[in-house]
C-alpha positions as CSV (number, residue, x, y, z in Angstrom):
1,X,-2.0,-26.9,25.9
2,X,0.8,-24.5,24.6
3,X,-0.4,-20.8,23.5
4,X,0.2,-22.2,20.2
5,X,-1.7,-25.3,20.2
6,X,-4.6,-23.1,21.7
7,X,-4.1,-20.3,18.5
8,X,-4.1,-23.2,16.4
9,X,-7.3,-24.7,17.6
10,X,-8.8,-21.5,17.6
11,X,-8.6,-21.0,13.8
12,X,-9.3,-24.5,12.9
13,X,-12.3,-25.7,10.6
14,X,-11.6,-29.5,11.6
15,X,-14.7,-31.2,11.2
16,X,-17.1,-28.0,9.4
17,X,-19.0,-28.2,6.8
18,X,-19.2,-25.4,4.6
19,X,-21.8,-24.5,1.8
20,X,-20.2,-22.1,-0.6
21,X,-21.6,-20.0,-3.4
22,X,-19.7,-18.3,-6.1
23,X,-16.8,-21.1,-5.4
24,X,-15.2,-20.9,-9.1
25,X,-15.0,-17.3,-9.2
26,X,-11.4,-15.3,-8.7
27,X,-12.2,-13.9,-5.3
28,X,-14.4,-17.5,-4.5
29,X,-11.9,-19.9,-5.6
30,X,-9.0,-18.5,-3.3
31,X,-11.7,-18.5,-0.4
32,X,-12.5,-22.0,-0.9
33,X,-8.6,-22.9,-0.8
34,X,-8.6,-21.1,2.3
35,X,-11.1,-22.5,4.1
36,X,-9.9,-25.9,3.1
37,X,-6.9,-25.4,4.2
38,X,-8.1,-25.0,7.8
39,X,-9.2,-28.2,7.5
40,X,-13.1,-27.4,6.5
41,X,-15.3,-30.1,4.1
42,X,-16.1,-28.0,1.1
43,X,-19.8,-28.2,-0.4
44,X,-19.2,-26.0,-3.4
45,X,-21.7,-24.1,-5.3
46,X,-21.8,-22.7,-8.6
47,X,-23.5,-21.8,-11.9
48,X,-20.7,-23.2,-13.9
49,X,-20.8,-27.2,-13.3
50,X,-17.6,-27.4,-15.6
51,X,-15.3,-25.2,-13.5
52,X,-17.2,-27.1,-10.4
53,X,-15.6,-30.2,-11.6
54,X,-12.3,-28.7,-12.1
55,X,-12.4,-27.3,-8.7
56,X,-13.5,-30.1,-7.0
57,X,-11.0,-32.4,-8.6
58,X,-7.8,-30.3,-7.9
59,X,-9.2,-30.2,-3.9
60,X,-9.9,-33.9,-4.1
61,X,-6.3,-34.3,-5.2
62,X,-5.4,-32.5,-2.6
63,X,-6.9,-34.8,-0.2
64,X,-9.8,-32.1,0.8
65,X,-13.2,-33.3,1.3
66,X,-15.5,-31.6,-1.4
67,X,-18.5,-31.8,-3.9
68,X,-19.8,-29.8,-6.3
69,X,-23.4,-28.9,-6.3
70,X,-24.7,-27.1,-9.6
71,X,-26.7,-23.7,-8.4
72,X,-28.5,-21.0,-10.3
73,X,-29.0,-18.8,-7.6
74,X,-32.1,-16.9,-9.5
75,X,-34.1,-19.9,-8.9
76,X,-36.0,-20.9,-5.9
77,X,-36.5,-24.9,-6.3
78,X,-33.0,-24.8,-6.9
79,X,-31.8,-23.0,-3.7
80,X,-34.2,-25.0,-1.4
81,X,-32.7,-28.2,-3.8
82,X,-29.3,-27.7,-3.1
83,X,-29.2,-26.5,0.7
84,X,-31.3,-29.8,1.1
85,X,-28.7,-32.1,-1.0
86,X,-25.6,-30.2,1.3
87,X,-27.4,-31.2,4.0
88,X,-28.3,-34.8,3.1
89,X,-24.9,-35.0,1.9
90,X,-22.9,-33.9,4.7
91,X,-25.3,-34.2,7.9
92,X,-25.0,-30.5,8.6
93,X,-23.6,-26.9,7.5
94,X,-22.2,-25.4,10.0
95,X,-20.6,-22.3,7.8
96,X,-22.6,-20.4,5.1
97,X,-20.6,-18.0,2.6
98,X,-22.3,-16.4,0.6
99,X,-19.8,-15.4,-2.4
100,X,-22.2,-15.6,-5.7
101,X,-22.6,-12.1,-7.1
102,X,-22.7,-10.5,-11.0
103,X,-22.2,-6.8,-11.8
104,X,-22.4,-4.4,-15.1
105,X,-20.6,-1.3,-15.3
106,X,-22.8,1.1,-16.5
107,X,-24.6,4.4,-16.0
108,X,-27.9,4.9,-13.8
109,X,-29.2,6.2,-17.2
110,X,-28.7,2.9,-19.5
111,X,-29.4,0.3,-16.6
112,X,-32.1,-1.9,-18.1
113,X,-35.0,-3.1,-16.2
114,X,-33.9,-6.6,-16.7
115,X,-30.0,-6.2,-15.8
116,X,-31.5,-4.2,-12.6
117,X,-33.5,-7.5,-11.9
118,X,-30.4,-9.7,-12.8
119,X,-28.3,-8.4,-10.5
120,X,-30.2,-8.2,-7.5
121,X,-31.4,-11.7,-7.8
122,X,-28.5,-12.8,-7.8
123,X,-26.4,-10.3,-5.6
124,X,-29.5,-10.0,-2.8
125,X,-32.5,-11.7,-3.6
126,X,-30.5,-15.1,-3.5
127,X,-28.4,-14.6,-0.8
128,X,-31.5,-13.7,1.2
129,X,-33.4,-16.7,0.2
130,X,-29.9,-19.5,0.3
131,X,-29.5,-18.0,3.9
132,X,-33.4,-18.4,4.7
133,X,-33.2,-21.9,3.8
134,X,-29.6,-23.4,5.4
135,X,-30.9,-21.8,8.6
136,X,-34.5,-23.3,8.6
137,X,-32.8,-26.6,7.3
138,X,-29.9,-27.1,9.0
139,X,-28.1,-24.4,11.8
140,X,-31.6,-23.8,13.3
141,X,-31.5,-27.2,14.5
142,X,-27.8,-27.5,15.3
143,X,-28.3,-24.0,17.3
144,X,-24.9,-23.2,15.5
145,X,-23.9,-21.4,12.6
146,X,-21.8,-18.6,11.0
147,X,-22.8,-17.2,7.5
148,X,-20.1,-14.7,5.6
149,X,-21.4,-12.5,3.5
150,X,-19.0,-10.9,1.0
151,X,-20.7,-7.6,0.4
152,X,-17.8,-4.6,-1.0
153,X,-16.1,-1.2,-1.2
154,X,-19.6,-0.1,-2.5
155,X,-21.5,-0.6,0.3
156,X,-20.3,2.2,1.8
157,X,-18.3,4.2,-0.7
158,X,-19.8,5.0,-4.1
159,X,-18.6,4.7,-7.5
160,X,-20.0,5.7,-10.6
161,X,-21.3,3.3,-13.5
162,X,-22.1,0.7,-10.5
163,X,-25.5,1.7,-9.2
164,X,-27.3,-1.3,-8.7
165,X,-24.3,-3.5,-8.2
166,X,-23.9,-1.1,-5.1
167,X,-27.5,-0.9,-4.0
168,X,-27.2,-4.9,-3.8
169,X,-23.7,-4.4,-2.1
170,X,-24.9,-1.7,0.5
171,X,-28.4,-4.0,1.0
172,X,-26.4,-6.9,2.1
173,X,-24.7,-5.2,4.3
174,X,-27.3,-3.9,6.1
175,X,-29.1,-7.6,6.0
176,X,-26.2,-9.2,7.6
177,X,-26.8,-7.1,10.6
178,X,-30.6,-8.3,10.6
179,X,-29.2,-11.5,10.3
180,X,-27.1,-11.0,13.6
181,X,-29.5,-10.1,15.4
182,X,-32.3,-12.1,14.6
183,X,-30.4,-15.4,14.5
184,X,-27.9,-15.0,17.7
185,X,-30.7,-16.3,19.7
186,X,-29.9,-20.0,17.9
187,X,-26.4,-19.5,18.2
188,X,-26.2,-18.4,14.4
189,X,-23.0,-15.5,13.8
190,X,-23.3,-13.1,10.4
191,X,-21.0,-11.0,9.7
192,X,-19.6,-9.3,6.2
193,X,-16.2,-9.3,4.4
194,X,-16.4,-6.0,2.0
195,X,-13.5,-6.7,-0.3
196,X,-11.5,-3.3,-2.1
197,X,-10.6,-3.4,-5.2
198,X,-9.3,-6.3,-6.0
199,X,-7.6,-8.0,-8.8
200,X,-9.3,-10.8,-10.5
201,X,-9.6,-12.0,-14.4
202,X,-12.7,-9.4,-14.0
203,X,-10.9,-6.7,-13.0
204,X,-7.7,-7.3,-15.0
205,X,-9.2,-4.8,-17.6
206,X,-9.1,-1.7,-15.7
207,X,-5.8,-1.9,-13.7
208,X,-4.3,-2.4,-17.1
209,X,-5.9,1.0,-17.9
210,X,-3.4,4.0,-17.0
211,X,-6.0,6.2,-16.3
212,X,-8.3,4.4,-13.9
213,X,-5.6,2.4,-12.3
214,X,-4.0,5.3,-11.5
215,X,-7.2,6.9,-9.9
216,X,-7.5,3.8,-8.0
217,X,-3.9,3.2,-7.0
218,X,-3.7,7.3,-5.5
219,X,-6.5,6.4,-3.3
220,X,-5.5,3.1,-1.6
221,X,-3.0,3.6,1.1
222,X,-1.0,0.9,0.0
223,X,-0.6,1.9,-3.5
224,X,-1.9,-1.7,-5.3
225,X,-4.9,-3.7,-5.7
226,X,-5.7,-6.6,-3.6
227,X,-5.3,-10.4,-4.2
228,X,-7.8,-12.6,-3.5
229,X,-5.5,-14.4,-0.9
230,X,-5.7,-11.2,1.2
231,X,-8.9,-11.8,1.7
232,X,-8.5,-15.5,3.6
233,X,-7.2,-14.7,6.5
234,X,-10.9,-12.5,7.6
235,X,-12.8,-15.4,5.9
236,X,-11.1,-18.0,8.4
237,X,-11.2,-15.7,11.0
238,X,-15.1,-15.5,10.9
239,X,-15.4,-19.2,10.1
240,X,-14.0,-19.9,13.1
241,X,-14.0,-19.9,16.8
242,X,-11.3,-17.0,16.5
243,X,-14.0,-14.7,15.9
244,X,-17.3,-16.2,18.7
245,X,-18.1,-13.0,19.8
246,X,-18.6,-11.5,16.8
247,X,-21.7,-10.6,14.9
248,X,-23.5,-8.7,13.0
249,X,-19.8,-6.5,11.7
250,X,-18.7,-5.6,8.3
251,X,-14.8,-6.3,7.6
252,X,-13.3,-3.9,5.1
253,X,-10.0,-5.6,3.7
254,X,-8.9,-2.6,1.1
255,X,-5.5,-1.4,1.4
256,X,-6.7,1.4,3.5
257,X,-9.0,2.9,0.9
258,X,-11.6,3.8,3.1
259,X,-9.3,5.6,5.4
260,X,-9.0,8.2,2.7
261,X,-6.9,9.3,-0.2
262,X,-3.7,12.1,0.1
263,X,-3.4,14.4,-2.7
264,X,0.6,14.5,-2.6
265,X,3.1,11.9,-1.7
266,X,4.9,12.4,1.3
267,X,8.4,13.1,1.9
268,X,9.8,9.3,2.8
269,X,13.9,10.4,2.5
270,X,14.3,10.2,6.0
């Protein structure tokens, strides 16, 4: 086989079955596409059963495999219903990503008991539980698995007004590497995608704002937000057998934010 046909292989999703949470969302919906596109069978997961049906239409049309499974990630009968309908469905999961998450901007201050409780259910406590379940139900037996975890910026770089949405961020993080290392031992993989800041519908609102786009844009490297599309490639990647030997790591796609900020522009004339 050429070095090509071998790369190709490599990155293919022929055959796997993904469960997918968060599927409809700007980030999520991209993600899907990707994955599809490397030739994965899409279970798709989402509060929203309207946009579900959109989705899974337009991939349908497409000629991708996909169904639509309606999830509210703060309940437990319906996680341990749904990762038991994928797997019914579709015989197996082989890839788990765990996209679902909520956030409110607000200071530590005026953070409600119940938004605190909102957005960890559905940030951590569900991703904890989802993962629980598709392992007992499914890659435990097939002594196979990987499971993404899209964490963010905020696990390991803090911003203000997004306390809890960070503790949840930096909590997943630190659960994927349990995950890794419990779970190799039945051939499971987890590892993290920790997006920047990215532009979505969500986020529209403050890279139109001079002032904190313009914070934002002096310390990312490359000077503009991120698309959702760059964040396939990692997503295949860890899908894949391009990335078998790894585990338990934390993927930081941000234009080179964390790599740190210069006060001054440099001199680019020659």
């Amino acid at each position: 086989m050429s070095i090509a046909g071998n790369l190709e292989k490599m990155f293919s999703l022929e055959g796997k079955v993904v469960l997918f949470t968060g599927a409809t969302g700007g980030i999520g919906e991209a993600l899907v596409r990707g994955l599809a596109s490397a030739g994965a069978q899409m279970a798709l997961c989402d509060i929203s059963t309207e946009a579900l049906g959109k989705l899974e239409k337009s991939l349908a049309d497409e000629g991708v495999t996909a169904r639509g499974y309606g999830l509210d990630i703060m309940r437990m009968d319906n996680i341990r219903e749904c990762a038991e309908k994928v797997t019914a469905d579709f015989g197996r999961i082989d890839i788990l990503v765990n996209c679902a998450g909520i956030n409110k901007r607000e200071g530590i201050l005026d953070v409600l008991e119940e938004t605190y409780d909102r957005i960890m259910n559905v940030d951590l406590k569900g991703l904890y539980f989802l993962s629980q379940e598709v392992v007992k139900q499914s890659m435990y037996k097939q002594k196979s698995g990987s499971i993404i975890n899209i964490a963010s910026h905020t696990s390991v770089g803090a911003l203000g007004g997004v306390s809890v949405y960070g503790a949840a961020k930096s909590a997943v993080a630190s659960l994927t590497r349990s995950m890794a290392v419990e779970w190799a031992q039945y051939g499971i993989r987890a590892n993290a995608i920790a997006p920047g800041h990215i532009l979505t519908p969500l986020t529209t609102v403050t890279w139109e704002h001079p002032e904190r786009s313009a914070y934002l844009r002096e310390r990312i490297a490359m000077r503009r937000p991120g698309t959702p599309e760059d964040i396939v490639g990692a997503a295949v990647m860890l899908a894949s057998d391009a990335s078998a030997y790894m585990s338990g790591t934390m993927i930081h796609i941000d234009g080179g934010c964390l790599a740190g900020g210069s006060p001054w522009p440099f001199d680019t004339s020659y």
